[in-house]
Phi, psi and omega in degrees: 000144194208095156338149314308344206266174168217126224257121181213141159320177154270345163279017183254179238209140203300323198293334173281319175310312202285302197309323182294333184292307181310315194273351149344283202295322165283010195264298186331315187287320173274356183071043196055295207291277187312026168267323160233016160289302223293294186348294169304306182286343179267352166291320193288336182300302190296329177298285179330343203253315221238358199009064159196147233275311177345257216290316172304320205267314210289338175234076118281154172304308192287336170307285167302338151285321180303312196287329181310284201280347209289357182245021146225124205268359167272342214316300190315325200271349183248021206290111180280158211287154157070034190269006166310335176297342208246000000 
């Protein structure tokens, strides 16, 4: 996902589509740009903690929500603002 677009093959498969649509939205909440500082920064917090890029990538915040939610296809519509934080 690149602000505004979300970018997909024609093989990926709807759980993927939803996952880019969730970090859509949390892109959105945040107004994009400090949406991928706070990314970046918390991939790099996570590189230092676990130092192998798997585990750096897999607990970003925006990450553990989108793989959380990306198998409910209501999620968006009941998603409450900032729920990466919970």
């Amino acid at each position: 996902m690149i602000f505004p677009f979300i970018v997909l093959d024609r093989q990926i498969n709807r759980n993927v589509t939803k996952h880019e649509r969730i970090h859509f939205e949390q892109a959105k909440e945040l107004l994009v740009i400090p949406y991928y500082l706070l990314y970046i920064a918390n991939y790099l917090i996570n590189l230092l903690r676990f130092l192998n890029h798997t585990d750096a990538y897999l607990n970003v915040l925006f990450e553990k929500e989108a793989y959380m939610y990306q198998h409910n296809f209501n999620y968006i519509d009941k998603r409450k603002p900032y729920a990466w934080l919970r």
